[in-house]
C-alpha positions as CSV (number, residue, x, y, z in Angstrom):
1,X,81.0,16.9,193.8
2,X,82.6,13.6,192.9
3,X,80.7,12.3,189.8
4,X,80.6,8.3,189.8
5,X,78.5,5.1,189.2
6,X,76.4,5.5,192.2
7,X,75.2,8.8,190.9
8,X,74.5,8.4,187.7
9,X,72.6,5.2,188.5
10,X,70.8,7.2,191.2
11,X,69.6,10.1,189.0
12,X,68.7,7.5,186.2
13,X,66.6,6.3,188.8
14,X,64.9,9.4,190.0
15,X,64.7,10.1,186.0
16,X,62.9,6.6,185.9
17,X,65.4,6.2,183.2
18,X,67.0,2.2,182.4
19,X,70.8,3.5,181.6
20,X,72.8,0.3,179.9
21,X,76.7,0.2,181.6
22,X,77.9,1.7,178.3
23,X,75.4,4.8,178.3
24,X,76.0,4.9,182.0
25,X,80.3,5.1,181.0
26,X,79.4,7.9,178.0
27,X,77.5,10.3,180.7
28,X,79.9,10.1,183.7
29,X,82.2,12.5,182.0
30,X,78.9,15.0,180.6
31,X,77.9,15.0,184.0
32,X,81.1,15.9,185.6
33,X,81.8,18.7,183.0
34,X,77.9,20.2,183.7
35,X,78.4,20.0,187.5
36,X,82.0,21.6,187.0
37,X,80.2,24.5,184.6
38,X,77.6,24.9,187.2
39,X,80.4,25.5,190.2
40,X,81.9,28.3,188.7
41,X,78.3,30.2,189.5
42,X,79.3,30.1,193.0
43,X,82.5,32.2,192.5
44,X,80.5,34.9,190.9
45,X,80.4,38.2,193.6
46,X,76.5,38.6,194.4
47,X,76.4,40.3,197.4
48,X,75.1,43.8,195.8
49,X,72.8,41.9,193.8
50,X,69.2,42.5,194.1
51,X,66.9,39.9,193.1
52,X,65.9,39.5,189.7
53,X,62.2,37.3,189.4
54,X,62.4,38.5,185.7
55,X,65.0,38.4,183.3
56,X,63.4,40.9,181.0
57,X,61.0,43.7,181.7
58,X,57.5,42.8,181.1
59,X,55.5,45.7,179.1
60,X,52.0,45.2,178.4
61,X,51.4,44.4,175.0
62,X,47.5,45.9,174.4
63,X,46.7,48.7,172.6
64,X,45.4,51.4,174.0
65,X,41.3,51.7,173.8
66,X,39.5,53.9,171.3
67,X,36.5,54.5,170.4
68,X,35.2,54.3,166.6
69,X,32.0,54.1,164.4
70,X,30.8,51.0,165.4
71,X,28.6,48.6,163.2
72,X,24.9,49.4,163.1
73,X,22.4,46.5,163.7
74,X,20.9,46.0,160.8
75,X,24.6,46.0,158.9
76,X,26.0,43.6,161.5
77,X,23.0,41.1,160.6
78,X,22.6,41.8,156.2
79,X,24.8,39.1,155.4
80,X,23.9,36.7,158.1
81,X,21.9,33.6,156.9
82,X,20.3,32.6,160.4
83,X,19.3,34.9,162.3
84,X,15.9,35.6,164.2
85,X,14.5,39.0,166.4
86,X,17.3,41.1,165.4
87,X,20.1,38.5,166.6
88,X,22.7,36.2,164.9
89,X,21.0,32.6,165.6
90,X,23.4,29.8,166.6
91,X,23.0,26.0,167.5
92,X,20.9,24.8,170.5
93,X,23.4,24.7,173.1
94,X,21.4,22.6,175.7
């Protein structure tokens, strides 16, 4: 891909970046060596390739359930300074 004026203007412009003639002479040559990186991926043998939609194997992160003694009602609500029926009492929402 021939990397010149033109382009770098037009990507500045689908950036919606304002490039000054200096910063647009400074990113000719980045540009060039990114594109020339990025060509070498296409002589890279991927025929026998399968698709890969993720890079690393996802593994569910949650522990198992268990059951355990559970708080009773009364504990739950001893330290609790408003409460009311048996329930922790909160703000009026509405």
């Amino acid at each position: 891909m021939k990397v010149d004026e033109a382009l770098i203007k037009r990507v500045a412009e689908n950036a919606r970046l304002s490039l000054s003639e200096e910063e647009i002479k400074e990113f000719m040559p980045q540009l060039k060596e990114i594109l020339e990186n990025f060509s070498k991926l296409d002589e890279a043998d991927t025929r026998d390739a399968k698709p890969s939609f993720q890079p690393v194997e996802i593994k569910n992160a949650v522990r198992e359930d268990k059951t355990g003694k559970c708080l009773s009602q009364e504990d739950a609500l001893k330290n609790a300074v408003h409460k009311k029926d048996g329930y922790f009492k909160g703000p009026r929402a509405v």
